[in-house]
N, C-alpha and C positions, 0 to 999 in steps of 0.2 A: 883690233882695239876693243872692238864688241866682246869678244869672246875673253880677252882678260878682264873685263870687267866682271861677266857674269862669273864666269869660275869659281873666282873666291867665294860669292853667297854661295855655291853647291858645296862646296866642298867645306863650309863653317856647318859643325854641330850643335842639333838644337840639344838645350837642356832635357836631363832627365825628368819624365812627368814624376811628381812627388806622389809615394803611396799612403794610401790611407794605413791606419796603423790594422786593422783590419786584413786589407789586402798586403801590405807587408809581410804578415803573418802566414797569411795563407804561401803568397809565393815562397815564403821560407820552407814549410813544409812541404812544398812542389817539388821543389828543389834537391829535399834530402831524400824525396822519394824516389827520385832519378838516381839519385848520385846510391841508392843501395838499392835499384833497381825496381823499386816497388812499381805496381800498375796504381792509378789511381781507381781503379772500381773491382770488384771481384772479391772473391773469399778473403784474398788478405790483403786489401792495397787500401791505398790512401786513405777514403771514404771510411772505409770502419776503422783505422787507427785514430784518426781523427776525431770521432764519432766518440772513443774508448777516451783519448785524452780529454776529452771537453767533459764528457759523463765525471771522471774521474777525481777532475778539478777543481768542477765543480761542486761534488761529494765533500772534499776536502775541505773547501770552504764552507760548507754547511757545517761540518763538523769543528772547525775551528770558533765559529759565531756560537754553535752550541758551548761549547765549551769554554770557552771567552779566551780561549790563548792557542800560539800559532804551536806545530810539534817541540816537544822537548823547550817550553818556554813560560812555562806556568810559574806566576806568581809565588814567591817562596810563603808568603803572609794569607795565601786566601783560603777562602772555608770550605770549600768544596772539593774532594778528593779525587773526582772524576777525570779519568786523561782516557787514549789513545789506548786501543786494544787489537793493534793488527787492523787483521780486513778478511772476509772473505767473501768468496766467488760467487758470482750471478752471471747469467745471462739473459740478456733482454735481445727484444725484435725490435728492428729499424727497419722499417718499407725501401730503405734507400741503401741502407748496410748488412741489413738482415742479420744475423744473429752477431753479436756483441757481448765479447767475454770482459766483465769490468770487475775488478777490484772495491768493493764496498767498507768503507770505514767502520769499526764497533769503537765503542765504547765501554768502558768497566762497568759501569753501573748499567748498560743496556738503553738508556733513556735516550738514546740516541734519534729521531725519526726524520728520516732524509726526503725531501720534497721535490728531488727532481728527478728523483727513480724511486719511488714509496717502495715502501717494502709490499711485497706482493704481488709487486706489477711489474708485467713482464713486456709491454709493449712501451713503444716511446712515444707511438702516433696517438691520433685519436681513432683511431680505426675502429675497436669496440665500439665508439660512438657513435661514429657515422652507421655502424651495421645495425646498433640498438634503434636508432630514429627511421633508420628504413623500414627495418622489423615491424614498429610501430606503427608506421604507416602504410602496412597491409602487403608489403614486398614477402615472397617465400625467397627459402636461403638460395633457391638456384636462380632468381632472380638478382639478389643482390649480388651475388657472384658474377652473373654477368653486366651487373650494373660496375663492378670496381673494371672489369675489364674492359669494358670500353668504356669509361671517364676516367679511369688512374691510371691503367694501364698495367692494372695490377691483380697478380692472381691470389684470390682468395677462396678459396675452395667452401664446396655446400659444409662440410664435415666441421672446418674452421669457425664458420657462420654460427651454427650450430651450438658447436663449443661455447664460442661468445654469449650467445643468447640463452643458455643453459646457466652460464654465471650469474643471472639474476634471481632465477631462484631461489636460492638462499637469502637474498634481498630482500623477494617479495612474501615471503614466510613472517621475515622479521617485522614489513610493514605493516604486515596483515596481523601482527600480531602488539603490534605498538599499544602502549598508555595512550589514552585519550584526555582530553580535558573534561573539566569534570561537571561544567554547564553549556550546553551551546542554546543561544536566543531561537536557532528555527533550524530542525532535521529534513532536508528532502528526499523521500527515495523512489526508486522505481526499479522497473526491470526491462531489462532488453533478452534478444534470446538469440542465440547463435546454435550453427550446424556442430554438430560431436560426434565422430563415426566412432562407437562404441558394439562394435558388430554389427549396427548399421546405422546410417544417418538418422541422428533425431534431433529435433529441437530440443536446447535445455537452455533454461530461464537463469540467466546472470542476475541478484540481485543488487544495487549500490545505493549509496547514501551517500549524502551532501551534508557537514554540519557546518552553521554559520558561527562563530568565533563570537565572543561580547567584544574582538577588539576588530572584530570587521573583516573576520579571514574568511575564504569558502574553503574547508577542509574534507578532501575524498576521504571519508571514513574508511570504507573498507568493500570489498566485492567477493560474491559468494556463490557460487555455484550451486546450483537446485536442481530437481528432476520433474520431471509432468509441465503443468504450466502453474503461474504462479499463485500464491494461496499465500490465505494472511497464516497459515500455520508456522509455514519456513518464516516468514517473517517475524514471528514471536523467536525463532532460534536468532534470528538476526541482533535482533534490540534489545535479548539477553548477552549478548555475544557484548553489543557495546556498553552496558550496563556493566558487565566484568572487567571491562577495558578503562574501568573509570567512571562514564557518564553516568550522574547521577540523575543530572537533571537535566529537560528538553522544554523551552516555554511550547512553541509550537511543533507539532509534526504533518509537516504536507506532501499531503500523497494523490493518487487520482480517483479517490473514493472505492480503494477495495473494499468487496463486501467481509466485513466482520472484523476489519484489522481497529478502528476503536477501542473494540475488546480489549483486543491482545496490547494494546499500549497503555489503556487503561490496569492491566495486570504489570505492565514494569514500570511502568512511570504513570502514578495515580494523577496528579496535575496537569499532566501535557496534553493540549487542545489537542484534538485532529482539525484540520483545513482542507477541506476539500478544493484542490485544485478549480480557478473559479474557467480557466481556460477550457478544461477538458470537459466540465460542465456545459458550456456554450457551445462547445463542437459537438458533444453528444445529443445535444436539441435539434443539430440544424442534421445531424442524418436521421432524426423523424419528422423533420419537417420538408414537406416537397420544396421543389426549386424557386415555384411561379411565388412562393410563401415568404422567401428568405427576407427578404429586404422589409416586407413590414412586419416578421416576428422580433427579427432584430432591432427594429426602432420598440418594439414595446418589451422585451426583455430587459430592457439596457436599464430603465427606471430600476429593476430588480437587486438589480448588483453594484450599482452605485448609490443605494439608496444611503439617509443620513445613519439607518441605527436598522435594528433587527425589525423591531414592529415596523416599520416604512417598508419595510423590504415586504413584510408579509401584507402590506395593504398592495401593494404594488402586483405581488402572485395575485390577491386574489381578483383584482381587476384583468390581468392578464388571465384568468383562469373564464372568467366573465365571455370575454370578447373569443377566445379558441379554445376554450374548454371541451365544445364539442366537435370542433375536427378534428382537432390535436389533440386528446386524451391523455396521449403517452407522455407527449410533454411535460405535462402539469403532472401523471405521476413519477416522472421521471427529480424533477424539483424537488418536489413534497418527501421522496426516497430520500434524496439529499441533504434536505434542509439543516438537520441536528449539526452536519459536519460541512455546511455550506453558509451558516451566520454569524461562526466566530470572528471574525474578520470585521467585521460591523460594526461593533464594540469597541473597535482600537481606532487610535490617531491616522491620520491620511500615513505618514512617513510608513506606517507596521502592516497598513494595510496592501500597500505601494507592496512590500518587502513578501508577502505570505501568500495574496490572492492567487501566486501560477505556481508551476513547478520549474520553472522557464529555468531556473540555475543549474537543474539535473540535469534538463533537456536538451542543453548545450554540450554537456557532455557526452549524454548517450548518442548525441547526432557525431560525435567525435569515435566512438567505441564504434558504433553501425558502420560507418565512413572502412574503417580497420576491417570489420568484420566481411562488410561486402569483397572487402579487393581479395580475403583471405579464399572465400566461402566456404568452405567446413573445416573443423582441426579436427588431425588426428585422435587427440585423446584429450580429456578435461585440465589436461594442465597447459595444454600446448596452448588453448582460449584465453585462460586464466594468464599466462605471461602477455599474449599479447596484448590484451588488457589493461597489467598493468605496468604496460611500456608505453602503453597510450596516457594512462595517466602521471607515472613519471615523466613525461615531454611535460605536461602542461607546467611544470617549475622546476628551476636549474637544481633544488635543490634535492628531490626527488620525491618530496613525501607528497606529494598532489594538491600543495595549497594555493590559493592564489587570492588576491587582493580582489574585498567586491565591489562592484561597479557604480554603486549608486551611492551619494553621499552620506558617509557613514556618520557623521557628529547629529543628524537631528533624529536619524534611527535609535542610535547607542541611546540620548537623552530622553526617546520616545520609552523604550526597553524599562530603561534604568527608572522612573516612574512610576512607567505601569507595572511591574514586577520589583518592585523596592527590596521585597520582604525575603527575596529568592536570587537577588542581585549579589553577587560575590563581595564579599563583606558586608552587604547587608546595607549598600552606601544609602542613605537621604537625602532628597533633591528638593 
């Protein structure tokens, strides 16, 4: 009795699970790839037929939205002449299907421009990416090579690596060679310096710039390779360099008090204050000041640099010059050296002052370039630094030109700007 009971529920069939249309699709294509024998993985099997239909498809459909009409179905009444011109052959790389013969739509007029295979591009992954940000973050190519190999699983040879990182080149020509805008509110530069085995290992000074935007950008101007150590002479090649590139004007330029570069900014841009960096000022004190010293030079320096206006500032040195003028000599001429290019700052609203007293904006970046530079330690040849460089600065924005939005709130800056400098403000605005 038991056993004809249960029988029946064994022997009744459950319904078929319903497929997604997705997976529908897929088992259909499983399906015919058995029934003509295909493998689904390998030079010719599933994977990359599949791989070539979707690519292709989706071509097609590009080309149809370009066009505004499906094949052979173009409007008899419309204005535009443009149809279907064949196709020809490409090959792209697939990590997963590896090379991939696809059929590429043309069009008559040529204006065709396909976004899910661009023209040009021969990879479907992001692989160039991942290699560029490794790049950039100080990895060599036989490291990343072995980085795809044990996290992807995937062989990418030093040679391939290479190739890739070689494509930017031409990139970095072009940025380095970019229009500029044609006023920025405040220039930062400085120099870092990296190993270049040029017959033999030598230091060579990188020079860069930081320009601030009037709409609140921090814009990597550009980076330049020098030889010896750094000198405001290269630096006059530099600020002509940007001067050709557009910039006309600079209200401020802040640096960390080279000697004699003044000059040389006063020669391309007659207007542009120098600012003496007030940070690297402070830290130049305190390695002439012994240790047992620090803590009361710095309560009495502090009066100095926060003072209300320039004369405050100079009553403030010379009471500081009073009290350790004779331990500390160097000190006090260490200021007094500085002063011309150490009180424009004093002059302006808290917001301009906030914005110019450091270099802190470059300084973040060169801690960024150094970071790259250490993991590399020497390159081969001057351009081999120069990319990595500027794949360190392409990371810092998707879009690649090194801009980025500044930190600090830009609406009483711009209004501070736009006041003090009315007559040199981009149209000339009145506030």
């Amino acid at each position: 009795m038991t056993s004809e009971l249960v029988s029946p529920r064994k022997s009744e069939s459950k319904p078929a699970r319903e497929l997604s249309p997705e997976q529908a699709a897929a088992a259909a294509m499983v399906a015919e790839a058995k029934a003509r024998g295909l493998a689904l993985t390998g030079p010719d099997g599933l994977l990359k037929l599949f791989t070539k239909n979707v690519l292709e498809t989706a071509l097609n459909e590009e080309m149809t939205e370009h066009l505004g009409h499906e094949k052979n179905r173009a409007d008899l009444g419309r204005e535009s002449t443009n149809v279907r011109n064949g196709t020809r052959p490409k090959t792209v790389i697939s990590d997963a299907a590896g090379e991939v013969d696809i059929e590429v739509p043309r069009d008559r007029e040529s204006t065709f421009e396909p976004q899910i295979v661009k023209k040009r591009q021969r990879r479907l992954t992001e692989v160039d990416e991942i290699v560029l940000s490794l790049y950039a973050k100080g990895m060599t190519t036989g490291e990343i090579s072995a980085h795809f190999a044990e996290i992807y699983g995937a062989a990418v040879s030093k040679e391939t690596i290479s190739r890739i990182t070689d494509k930017v080149v031409a990139e970095m020509q072009e940025w380095a060679s970019r229009p500029l805008d044609g006023i920025y509110v405040a220039v930062f530069i400085d120099a870092i310096h990296v190993k270049v085995r040029d017959g033999q290992v030598a230091n060579r000074p990188v020079y860069a710039a930081i320009g601030v935007t009037v709409d609140g950008h921090k814009d990597v101007l550009g980076l330049w390779m020098g030889s010896g150590g750094e000198g405001a002479k290269f630096w006059m090649s530099v600020l002509i360099d940007l001067k050709n590139r557009g910039v006309r004007d600079v209200f401020f330029l802040v640096c960390d008090g080279l000697k004699g570069l003044p000059d040389v900014v006063a020669n391309v841009w007659p207007q542009t204050i120098v600012q003496t960096c007030i940070v690297h000022l402070i830290r130049n004190t305190f390695r002439l000041v012994s240790r047992r010293d620090w803590e009361a030079v710095k309560r009495d320096i502090k009066p100095i640099y926060t003072a209300a206006s320039p004369d405050a500032a100079l009553a403030a040195l010379d009471e500081f010059e009073e009290k350790w003028g004779a331990k500390h000599s160097a000190v006090i001429r260490l200021w007094r050296n500085a002063w011309d290019e150490f009180t424009p700052f004093l002059g302006y609203d808290v917001e301009i002052r906030t914005m110019i007293c450091s270099t802190n904006a470059i300084e973040s970046l060169n801690a960024r370039y150094r970071r790259a530079v250490r993991a590399r330690g020497h390159f081969p040849t001057e351009q081999a630094a120069m990319k990595r460089l500027y794949l360190v600065t392409r990371s810092l924005d998707p879009t690649g030109t090194g801009r980025a939005r500044w930190t600090m709130r830009w609406k009483p800056v711009i209004n501070a700007f736009a006041i003090t400098f009315g007559d040199r403000w981009p149209g000339a605005e009145t506030y």
